[in-house]
C-alpha positions in Angstrom: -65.6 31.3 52.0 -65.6 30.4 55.9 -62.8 29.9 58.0 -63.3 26.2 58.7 -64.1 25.4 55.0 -60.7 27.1 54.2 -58.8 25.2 57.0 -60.8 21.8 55.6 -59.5 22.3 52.2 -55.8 23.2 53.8 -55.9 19.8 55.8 -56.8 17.9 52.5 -54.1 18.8 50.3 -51.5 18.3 53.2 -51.8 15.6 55.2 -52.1 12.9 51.8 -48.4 14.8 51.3 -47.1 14.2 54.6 -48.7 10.5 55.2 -47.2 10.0 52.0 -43.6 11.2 52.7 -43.8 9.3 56.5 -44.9 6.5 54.5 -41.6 6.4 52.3 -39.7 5.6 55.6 -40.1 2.2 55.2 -39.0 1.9 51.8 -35.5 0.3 51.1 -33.7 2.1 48.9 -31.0 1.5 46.4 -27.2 2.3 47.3 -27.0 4.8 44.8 -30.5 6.4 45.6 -28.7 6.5 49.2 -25.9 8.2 48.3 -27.5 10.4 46.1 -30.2 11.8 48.6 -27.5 12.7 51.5 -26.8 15.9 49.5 -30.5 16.8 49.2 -30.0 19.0 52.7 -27.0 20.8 51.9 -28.5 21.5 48.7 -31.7 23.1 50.2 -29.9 25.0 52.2 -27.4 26.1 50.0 -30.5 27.2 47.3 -32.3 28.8 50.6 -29.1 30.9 51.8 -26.9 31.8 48.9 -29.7 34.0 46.7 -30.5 35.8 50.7 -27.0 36.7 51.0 -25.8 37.3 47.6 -28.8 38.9 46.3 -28.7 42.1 48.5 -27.9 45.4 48.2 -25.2 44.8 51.4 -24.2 41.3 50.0 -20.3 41.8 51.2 -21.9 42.2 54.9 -23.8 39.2 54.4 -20.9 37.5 52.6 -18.8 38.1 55.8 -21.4 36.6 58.4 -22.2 34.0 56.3 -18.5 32.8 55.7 -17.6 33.4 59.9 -21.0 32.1 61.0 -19.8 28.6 58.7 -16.4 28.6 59.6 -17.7 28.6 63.5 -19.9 25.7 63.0 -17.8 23.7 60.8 -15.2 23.9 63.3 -17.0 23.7 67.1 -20.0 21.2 65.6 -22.3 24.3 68.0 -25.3 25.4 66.1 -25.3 28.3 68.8 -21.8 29.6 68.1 -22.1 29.5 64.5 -25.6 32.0 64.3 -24.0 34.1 67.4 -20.5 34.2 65.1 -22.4 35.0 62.2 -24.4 37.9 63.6 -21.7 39.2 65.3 -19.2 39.1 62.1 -22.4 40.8 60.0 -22.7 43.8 62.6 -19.1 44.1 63.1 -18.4 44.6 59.2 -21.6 46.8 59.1 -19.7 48.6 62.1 -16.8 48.8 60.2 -18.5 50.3 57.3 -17.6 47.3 54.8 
């Protein structure tokens, strides 16, 4: 199979998904459709993160970067400070031996 038939078939079966989801924008939802969809990030992210860091062989490590890098953004709203936080909480308890 060529390269540009592959890349033809990739473009089909995405962009109907994406003008579909950019068409949704416009729809007006239901309060309770509302409410219910602003816990579909934290969800994702949760599902995303918590199997990563609890699913390894060095989970406590993981645990510990995970729960600092949080803490750090929950409490200075800085994307930046929370990954740097995070890393450096992981590689000090990996330091430490933990």
């Amino acid at each position: 199979m060529s390269g540009w038939l592959v890349t033809l078939l990739m473009w089909a079966v995405t962009y109907p998904a994406r003008l579909l989801g950019l068409s949704l924008g416009r729809l007006h939802l239901p309060p309770f459709w509302l409410a219910f969809l602003r816990f579909v990030p934290v969800s994702v992210f949760a599902a995303l993160v918590v199997p990563d860091v609890l699913g390894s062989p060095e989970w406590a490590r993981r645990l510990v970067g995970a729960v600092a890098g949080g803490l750090l953004m929950w409490r200075s709203r800085n994307l930046a400070a929370g990954i740097l936080g995070g890393f450096a909480a992981y590689w000090v308890a990996r330091a430490a031996g933990l």
